[in-house]
CHARMM internal coordinates of N, CA and C (Angstrom, degrees):
IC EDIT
DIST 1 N 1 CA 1.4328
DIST 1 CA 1 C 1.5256
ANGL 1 N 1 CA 1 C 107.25
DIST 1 C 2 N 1.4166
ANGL 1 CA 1 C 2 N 117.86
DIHE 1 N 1 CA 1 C 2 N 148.09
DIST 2 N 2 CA 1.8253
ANGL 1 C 2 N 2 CA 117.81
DIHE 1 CA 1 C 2 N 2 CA -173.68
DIST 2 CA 2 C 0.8906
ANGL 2 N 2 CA 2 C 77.54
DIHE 1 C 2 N 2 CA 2 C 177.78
DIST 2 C 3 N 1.6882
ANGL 2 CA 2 C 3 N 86.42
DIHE 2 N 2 CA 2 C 3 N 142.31
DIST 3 N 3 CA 1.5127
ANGL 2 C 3 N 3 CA 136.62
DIHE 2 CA 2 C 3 N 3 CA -152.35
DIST 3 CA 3 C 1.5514
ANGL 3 N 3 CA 3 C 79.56
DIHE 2 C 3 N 3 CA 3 C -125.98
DIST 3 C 4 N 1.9858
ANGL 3 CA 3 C 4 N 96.73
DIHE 3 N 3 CA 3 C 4 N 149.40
DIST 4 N 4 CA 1.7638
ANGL 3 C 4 N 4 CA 101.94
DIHE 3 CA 3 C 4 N 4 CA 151.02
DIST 4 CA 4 C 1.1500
ANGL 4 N 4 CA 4 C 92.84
DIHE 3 C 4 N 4 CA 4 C -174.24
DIST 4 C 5 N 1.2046
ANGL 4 CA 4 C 5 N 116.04
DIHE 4 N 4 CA 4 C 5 N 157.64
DIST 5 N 5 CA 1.5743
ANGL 4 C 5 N 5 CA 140.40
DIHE 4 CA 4 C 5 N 5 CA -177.10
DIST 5 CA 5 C 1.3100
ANGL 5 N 5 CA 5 C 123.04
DIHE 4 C 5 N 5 CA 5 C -116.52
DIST 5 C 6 N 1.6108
ANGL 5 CA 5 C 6 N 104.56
DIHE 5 N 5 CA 5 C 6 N 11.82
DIST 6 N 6 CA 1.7603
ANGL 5 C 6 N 6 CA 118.38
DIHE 5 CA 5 C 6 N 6 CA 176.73
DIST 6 CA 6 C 1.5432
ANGL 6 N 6 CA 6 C 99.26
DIHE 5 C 6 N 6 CA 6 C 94.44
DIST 6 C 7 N 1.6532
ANGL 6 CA 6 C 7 N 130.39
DIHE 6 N 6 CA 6 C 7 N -47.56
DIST 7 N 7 CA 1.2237
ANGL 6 C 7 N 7 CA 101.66
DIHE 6 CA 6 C 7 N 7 CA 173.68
DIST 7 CA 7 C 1.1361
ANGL 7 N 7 CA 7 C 108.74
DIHE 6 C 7 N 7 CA 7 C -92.70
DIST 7 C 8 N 1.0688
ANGL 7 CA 7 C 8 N 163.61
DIHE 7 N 7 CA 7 C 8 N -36.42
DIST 8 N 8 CA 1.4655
ANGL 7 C 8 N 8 CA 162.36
DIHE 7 CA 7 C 8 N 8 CA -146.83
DIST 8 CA 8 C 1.6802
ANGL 8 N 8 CA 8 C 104.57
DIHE 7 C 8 N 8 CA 8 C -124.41
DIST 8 C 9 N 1.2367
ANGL 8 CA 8 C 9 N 110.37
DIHE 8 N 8 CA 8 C 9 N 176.11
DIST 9 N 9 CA 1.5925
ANGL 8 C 9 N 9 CA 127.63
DIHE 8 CA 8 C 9 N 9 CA -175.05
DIST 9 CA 9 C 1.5603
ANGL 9 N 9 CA 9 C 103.69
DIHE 8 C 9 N 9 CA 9 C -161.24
DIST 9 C 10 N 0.7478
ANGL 9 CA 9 C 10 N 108.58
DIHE 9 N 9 CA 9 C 10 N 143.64
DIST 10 N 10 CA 1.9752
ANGL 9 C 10 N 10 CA 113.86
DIHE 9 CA 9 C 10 N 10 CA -158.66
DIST 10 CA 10 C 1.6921
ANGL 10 N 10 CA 10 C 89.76
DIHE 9 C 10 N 10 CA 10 C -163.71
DIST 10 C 11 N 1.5375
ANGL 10 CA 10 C 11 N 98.82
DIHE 10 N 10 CA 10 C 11 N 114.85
DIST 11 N 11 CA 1.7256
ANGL 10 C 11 N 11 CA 113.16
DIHE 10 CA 10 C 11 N 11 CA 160.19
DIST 11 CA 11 C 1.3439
ANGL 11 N 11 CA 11 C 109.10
DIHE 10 C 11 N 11 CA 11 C -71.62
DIST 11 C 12 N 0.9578
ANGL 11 CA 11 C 12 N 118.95
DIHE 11 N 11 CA 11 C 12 N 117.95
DIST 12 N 12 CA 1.8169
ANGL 11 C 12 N 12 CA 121.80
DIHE 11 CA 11 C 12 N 12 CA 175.86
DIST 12 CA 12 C 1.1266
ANGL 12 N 12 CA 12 C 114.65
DIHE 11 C 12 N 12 CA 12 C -97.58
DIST 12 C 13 N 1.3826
ANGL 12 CA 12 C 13 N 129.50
DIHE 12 N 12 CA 12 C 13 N -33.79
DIST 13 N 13 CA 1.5717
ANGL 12 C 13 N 13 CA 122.88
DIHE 12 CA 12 C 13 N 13 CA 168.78
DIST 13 CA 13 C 1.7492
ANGL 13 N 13 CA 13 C 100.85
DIHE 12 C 13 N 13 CA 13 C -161.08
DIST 13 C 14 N 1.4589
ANGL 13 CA 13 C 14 N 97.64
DIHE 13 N 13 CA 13 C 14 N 149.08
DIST 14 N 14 CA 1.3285
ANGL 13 C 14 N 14 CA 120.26
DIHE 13 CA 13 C 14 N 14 CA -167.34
DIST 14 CA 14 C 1.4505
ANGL 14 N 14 CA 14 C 92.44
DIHE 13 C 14 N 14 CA 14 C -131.73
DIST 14 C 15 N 2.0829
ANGL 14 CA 14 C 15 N 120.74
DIHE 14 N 14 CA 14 C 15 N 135.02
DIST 15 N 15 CA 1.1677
ANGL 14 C 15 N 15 CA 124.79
DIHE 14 CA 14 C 15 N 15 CA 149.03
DIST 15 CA 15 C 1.3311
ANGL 15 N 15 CA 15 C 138.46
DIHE 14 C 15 N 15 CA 15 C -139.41
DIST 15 C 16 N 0.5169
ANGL 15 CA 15 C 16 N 126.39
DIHE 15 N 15 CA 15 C 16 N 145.14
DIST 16 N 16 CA 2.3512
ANGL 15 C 16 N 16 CA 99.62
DIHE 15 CA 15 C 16 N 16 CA -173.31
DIST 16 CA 16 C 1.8402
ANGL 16 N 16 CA 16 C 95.24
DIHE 15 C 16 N 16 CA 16 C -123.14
DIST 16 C 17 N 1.0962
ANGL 16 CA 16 C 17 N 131.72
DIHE 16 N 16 CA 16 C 17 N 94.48
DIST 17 N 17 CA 1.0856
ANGL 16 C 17 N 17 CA 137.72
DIHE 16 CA 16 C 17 N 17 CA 152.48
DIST 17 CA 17 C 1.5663
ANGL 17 N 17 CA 17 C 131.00
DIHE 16 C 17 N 17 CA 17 C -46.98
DIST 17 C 18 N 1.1264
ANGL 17 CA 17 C 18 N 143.40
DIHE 17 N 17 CA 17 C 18 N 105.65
DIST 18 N 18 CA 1.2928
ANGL 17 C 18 N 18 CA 147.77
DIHE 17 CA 17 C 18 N 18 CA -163.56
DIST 18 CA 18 C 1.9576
ANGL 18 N 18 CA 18 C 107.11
DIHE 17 C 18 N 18 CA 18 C -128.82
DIST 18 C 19 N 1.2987
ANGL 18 CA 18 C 19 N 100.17
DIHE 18 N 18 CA 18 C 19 N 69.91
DIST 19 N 19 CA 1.6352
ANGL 18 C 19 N 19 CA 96.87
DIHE 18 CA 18 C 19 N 19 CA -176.07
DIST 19 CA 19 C 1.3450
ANGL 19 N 19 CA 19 C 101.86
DIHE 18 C 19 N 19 CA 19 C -98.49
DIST 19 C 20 N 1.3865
ANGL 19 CA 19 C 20 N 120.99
DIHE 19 N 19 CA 19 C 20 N 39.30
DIST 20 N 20 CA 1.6797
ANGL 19 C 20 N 20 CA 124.52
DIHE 19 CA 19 C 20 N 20 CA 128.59
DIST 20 CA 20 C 1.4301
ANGL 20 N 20 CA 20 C 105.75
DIHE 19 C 20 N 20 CA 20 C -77.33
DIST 20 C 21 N 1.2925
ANGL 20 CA 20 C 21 N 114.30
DIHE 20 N 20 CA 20 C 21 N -83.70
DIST 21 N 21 CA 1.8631
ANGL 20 C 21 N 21 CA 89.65
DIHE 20 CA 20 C 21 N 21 CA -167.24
DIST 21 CA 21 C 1.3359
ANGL 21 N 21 CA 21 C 116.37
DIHE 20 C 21 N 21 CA 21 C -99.20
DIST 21 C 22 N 1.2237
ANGL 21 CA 21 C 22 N 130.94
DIHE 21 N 21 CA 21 C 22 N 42.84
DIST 22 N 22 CA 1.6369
ANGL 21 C 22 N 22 CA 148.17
DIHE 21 CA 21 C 22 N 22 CA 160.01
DIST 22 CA 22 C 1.6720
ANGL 22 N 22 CA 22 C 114.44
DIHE 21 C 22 N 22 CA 22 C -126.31
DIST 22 C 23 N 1.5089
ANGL 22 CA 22 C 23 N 101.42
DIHE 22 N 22 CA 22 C 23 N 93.90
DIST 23 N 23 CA 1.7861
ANGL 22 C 23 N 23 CA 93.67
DIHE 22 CA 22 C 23 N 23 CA 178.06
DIST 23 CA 23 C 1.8690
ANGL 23 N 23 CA 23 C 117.23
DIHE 22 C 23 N 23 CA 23 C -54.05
DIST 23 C 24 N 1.4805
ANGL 23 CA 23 C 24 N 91.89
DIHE 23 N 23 CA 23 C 24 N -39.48
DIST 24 N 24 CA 1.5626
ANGL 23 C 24 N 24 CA 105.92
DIHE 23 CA 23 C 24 N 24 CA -178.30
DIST 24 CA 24 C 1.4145
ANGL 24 N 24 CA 24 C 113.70
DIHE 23 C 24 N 24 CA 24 C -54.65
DIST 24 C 25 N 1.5678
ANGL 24 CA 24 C 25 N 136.57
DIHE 24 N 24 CA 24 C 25 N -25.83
DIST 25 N 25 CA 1.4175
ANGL 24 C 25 N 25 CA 130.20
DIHE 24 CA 24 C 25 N 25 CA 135.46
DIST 25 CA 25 C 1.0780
ANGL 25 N 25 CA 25 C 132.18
DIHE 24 C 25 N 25 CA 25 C -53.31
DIST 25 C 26 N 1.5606
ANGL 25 CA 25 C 26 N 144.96
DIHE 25 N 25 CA 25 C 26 N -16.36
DIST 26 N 26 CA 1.2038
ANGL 25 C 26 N 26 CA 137.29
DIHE 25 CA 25 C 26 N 26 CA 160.61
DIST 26 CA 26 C 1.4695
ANGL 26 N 26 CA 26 C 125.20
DIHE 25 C 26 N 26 CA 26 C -56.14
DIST 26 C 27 N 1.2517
ANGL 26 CA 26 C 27 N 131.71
DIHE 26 N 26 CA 26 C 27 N 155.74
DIST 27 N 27 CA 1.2868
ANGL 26 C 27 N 27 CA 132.92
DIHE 26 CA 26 C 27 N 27 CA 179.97
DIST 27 CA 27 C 1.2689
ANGL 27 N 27 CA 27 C 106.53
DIHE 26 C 27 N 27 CA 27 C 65.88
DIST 27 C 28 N 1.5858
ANGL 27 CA 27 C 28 N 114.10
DIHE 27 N 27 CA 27 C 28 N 167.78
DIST 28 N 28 CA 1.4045
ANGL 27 C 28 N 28 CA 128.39
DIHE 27 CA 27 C 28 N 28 CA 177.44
DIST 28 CA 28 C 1.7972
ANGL 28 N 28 CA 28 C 110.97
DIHE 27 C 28 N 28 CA 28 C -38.92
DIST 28 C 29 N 1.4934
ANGL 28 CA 28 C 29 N 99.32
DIHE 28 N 28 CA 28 C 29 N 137.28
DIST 29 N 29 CA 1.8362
ANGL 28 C 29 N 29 CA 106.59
DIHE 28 CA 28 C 29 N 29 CA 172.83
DIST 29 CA 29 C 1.0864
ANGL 29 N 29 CA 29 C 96.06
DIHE 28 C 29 N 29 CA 29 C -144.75
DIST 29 C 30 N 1.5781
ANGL 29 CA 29 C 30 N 105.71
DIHE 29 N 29 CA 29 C 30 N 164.59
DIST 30 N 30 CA 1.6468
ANGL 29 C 30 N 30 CA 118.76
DIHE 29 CA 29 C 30 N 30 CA -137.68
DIST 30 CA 30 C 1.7062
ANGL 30 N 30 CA 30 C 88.56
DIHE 29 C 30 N 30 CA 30 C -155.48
DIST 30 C 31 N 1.2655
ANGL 30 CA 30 C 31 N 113.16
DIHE 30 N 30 CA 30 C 31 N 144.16
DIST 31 N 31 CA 1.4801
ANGL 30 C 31 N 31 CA 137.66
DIHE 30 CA 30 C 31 N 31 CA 159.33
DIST 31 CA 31 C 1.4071
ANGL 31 N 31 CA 31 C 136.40
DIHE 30 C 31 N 31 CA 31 C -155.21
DIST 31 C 32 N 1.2696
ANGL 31 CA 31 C 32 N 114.37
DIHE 31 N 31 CA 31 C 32 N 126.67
DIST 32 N 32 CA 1.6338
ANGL 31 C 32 N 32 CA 121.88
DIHE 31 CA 31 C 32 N 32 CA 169.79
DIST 32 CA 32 C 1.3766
ANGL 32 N 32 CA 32 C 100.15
DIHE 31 C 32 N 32 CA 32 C -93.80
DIST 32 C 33 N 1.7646
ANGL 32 CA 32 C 33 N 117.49
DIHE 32 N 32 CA 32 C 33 N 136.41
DIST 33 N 33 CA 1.2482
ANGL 32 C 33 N 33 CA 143.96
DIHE 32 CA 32 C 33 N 33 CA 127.91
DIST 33 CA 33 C 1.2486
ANGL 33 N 33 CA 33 C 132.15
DIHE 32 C 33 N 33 CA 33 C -104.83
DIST 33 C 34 N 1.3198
ANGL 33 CA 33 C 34 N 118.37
DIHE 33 N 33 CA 33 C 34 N 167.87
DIST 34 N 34 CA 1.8465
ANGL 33 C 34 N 34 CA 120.00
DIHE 33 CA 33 C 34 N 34 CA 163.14
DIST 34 CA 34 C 1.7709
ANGL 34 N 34 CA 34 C 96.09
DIHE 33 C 34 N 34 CA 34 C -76.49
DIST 34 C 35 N 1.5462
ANGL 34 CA 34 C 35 N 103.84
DIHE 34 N 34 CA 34 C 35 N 167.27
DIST 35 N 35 CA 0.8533
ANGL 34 C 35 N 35 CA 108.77
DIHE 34 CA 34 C 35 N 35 CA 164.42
DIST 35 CA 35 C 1.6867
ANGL 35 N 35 CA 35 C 110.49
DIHE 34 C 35 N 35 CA 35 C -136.56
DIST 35 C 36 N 1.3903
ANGL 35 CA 35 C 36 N 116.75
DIHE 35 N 35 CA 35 C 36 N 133.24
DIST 36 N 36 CA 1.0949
ANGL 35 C 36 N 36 CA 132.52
DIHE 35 CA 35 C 36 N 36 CA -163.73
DIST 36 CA 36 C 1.5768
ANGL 36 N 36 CA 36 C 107.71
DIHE 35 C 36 N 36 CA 36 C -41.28
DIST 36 C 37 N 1.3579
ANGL 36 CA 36 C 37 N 149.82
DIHE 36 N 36 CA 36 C 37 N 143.64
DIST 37 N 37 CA 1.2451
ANGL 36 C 37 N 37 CA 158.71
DIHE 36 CA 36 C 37 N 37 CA 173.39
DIST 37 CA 37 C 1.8301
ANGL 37 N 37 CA 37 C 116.54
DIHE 36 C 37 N 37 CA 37 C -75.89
DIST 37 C 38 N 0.6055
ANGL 37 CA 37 C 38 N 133.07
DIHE 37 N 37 CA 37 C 38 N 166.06
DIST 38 N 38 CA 1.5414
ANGL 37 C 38 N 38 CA 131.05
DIHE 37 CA 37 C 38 N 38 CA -175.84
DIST 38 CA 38 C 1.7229
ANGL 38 N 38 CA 38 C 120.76
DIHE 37 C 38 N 38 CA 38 C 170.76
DIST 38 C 39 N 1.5031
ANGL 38 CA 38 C 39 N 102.78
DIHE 38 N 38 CA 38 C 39 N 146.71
DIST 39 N 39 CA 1.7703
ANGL 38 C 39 N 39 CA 101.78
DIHE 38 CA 38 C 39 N 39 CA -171.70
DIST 39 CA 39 C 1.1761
ANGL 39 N 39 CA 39 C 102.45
DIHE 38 C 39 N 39 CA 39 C -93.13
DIST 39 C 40 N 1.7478
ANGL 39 CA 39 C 40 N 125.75
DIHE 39 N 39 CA 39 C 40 N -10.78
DIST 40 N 40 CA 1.5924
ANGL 39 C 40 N 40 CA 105.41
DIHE 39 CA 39 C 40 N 40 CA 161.43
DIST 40 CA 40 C 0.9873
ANGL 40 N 40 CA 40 C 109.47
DIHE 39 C 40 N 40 CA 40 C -126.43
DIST 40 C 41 N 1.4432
ANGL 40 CA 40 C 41 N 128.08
DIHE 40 N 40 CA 40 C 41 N -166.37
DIST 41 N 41 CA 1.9114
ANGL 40 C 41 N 41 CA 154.28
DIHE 40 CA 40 C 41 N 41 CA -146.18
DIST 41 CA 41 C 2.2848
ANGL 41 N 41 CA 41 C 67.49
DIHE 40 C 41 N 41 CA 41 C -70.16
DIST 41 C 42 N 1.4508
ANGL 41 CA 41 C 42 N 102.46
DIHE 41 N 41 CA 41 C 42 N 154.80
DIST 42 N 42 CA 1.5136
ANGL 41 C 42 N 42 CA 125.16
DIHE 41 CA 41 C 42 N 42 CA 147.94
DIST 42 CA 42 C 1.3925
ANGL 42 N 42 CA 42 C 96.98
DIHE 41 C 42 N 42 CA 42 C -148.94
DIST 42 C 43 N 1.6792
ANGL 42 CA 42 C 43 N 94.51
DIHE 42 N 42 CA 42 C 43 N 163.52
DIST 43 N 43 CA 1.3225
ANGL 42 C 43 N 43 CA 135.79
DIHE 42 CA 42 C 43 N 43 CA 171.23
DIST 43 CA 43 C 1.4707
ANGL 43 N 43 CA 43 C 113.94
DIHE 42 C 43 N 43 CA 43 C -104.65
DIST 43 C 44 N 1.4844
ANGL 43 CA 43 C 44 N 105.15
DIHE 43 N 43 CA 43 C 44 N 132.78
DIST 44 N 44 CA 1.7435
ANGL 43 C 44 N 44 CA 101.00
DIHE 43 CA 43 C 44 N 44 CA 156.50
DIST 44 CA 44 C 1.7906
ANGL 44 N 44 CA 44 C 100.01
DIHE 43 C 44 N 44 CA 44 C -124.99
DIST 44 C 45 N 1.2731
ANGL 44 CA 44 C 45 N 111.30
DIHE 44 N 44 CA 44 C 45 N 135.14
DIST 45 N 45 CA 1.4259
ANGL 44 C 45 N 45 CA 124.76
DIHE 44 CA 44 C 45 N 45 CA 173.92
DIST 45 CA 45 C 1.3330
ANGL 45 N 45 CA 45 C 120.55
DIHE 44 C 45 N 45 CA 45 C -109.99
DIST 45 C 46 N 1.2399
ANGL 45 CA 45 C 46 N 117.72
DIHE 45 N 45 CA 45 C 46 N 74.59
DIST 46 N 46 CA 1.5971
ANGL 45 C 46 N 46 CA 128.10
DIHE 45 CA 45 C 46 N 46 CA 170.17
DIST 46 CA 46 C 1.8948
ANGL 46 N 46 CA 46 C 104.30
DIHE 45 C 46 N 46 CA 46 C -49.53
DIST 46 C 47 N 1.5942
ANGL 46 CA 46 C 47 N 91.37
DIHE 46 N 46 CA 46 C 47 N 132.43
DIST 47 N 47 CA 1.3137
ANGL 46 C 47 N 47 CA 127.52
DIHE 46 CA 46 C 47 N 47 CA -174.36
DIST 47 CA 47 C 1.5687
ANGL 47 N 47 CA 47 C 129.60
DIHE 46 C 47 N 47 CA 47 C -110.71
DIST 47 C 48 N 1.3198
ANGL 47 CA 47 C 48 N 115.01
DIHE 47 N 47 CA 47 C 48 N 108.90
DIST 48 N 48 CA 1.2141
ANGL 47 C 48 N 48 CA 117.56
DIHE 47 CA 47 C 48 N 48 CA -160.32
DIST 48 CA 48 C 1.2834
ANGL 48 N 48 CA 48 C 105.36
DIHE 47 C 48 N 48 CA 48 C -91.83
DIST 48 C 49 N 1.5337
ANGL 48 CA 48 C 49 N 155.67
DIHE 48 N 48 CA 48 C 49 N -159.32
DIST 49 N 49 CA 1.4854
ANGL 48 C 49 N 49 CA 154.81
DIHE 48 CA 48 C 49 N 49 CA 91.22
DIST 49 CA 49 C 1.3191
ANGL 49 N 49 CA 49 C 108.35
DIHE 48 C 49 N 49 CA 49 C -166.34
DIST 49 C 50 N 1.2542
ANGL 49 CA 49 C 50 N 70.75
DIHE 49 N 49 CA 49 C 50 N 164.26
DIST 50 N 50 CA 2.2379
ANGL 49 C 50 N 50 CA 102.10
DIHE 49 CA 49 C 50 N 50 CA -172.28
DIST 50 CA 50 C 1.7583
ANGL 50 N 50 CA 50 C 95.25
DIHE 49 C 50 N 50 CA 50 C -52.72
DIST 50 C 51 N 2.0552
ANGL 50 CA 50 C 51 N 91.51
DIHE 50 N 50 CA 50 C 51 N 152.75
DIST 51 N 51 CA 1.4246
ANGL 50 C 51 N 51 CA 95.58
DIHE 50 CA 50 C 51 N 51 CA -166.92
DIST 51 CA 51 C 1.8530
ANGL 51 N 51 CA 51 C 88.87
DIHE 50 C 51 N 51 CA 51 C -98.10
DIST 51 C 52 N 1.2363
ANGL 51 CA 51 C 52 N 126.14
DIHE 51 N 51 CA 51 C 52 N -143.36
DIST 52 N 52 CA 1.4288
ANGL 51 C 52 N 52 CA 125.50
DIHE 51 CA 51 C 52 N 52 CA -154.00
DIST 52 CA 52 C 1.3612
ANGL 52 N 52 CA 52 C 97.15
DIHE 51 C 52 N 52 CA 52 C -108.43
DIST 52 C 53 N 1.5940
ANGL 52 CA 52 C 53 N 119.32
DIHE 52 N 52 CA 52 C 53 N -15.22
DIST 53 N 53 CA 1.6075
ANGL 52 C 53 N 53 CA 125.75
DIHE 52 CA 52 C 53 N 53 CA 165.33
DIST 53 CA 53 C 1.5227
ANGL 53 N 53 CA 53 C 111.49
DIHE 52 C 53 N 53 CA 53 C -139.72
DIST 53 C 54 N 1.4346
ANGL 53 CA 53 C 54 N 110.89
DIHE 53 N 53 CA 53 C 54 N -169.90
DIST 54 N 54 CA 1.7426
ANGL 53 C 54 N 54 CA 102.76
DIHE 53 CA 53 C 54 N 54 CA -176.24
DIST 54 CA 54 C 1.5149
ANGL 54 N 54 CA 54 C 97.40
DIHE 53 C 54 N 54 CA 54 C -116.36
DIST 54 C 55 N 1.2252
ANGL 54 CA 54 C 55 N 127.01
DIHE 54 N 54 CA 54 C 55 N 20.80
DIST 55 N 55 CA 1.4583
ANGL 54 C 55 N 55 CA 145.12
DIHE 54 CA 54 C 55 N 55 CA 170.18
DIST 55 CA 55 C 1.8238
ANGL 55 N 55 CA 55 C 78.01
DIHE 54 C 55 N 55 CA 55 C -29.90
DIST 55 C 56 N 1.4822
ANGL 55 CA 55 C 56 N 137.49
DIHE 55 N 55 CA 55 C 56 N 172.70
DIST 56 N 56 CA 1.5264
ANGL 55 C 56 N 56 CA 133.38
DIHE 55 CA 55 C 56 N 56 CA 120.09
DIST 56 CA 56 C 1.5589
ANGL 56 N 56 CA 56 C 115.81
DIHE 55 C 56 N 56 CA 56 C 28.73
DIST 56 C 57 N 1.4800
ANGL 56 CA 56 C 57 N 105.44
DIHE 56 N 56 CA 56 C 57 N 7.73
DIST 57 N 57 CA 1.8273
ANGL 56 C 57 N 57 CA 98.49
DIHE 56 CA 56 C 57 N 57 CA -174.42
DIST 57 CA 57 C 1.2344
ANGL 57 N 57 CA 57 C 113.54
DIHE 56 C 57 N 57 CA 57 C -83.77
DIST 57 C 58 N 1.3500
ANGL 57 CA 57 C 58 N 110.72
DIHE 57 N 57 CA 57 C 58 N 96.41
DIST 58 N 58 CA 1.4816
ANGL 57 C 58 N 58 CA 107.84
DIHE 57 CA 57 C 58 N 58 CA 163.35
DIST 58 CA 58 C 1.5392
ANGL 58 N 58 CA 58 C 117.23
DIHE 57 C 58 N 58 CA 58 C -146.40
DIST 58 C 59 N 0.9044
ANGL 58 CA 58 C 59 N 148.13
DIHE 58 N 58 CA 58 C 59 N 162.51
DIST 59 N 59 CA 1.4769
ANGL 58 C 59 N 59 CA 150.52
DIHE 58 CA 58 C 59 N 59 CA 176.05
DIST 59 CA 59 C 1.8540
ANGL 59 N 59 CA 59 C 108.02
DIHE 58 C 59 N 59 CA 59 C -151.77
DIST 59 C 60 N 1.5216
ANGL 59 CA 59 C 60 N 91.76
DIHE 59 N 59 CA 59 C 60 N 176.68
DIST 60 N 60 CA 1.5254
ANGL 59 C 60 N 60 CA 95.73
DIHE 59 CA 59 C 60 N 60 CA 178.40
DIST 60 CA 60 C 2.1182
ANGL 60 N 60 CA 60 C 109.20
DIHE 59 C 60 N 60 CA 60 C -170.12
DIST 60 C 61 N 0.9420
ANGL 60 CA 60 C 61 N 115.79
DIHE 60 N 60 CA 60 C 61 N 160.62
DIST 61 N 61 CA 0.9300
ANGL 60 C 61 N 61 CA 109.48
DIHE 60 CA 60 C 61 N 61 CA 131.96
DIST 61 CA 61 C 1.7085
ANGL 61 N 61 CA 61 C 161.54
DIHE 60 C 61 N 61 CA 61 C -127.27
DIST 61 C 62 N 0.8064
ANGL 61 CA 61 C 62 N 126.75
DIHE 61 N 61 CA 61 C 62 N 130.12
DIST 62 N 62 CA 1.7002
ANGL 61 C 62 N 62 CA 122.67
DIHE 61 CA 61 C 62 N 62 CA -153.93
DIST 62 CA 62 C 1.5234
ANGL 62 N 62 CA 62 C 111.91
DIHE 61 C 62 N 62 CA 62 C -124.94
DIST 62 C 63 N 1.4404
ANGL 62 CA 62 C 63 N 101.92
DIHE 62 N 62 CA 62 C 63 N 124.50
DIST 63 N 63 CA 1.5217
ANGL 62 C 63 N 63 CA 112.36
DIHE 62 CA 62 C 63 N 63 CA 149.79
DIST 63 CA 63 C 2.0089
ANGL 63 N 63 CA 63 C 90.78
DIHE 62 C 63 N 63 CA 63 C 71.97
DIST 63 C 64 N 1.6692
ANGL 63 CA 63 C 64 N 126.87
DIHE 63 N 63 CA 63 C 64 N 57.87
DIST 64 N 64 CA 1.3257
ANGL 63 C 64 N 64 CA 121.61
DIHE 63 CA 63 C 64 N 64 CA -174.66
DIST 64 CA 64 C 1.7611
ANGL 64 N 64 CA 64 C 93.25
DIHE 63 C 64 N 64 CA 64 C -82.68
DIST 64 C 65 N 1.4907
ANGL 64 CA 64 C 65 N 105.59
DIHE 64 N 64 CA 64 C 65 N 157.46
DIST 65 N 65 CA 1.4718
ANGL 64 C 65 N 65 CA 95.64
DIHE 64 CA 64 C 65 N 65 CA 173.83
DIST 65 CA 65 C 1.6502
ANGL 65 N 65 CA 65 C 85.80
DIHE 64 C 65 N 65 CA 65 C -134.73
DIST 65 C 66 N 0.9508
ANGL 65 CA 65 C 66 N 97.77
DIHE 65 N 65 CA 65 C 66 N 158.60
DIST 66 N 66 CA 2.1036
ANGL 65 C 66 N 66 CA 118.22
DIHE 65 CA 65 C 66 N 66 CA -179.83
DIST 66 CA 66 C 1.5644
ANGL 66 N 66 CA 66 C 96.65
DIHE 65 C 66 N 66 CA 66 C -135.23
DIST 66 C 67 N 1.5042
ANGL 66 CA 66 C 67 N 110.65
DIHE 66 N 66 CA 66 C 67 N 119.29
DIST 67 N 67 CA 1.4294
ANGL 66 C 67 N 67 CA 127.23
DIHE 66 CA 66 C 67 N 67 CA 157.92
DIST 67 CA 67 C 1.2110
ANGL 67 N 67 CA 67 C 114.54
DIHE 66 C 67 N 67 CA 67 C -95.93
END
COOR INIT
IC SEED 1 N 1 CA 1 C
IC BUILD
């Protein structure tokens, strides 16, 4: 996930999910962060991609909410 406001670019969260050999990655996962403050409009562009096989490889994202 990365945030930017045209001048800057800031990684806000990084994860690599592997629910082949981690059960605790399977099924729905969930996270709270801050989100960086700013005096104009920003973007965050959530980032999907393929894992290193198609074992269980899939991800998504659904339903993000921003407070």
């Amino acid at each position: 996930m990365t945030w930017t406001d045209g001048n800057k670019v800031e990684q806000l969260h990084l994860r690599y999910l592997n629910p082949v050999e981690r059960i605790a990655d399977r099924g729905a996962q969930s996270f709270d962060l801050p989100l960086p403050s700013s005096a104009k409009e920003a973007t965050i562009i959530l980032t999907t991609r393929c894992g290193p096989n198609d074992v269980m490889d899939w991800s998504c994202w659904a339903m993000p909410e921003f407070k």
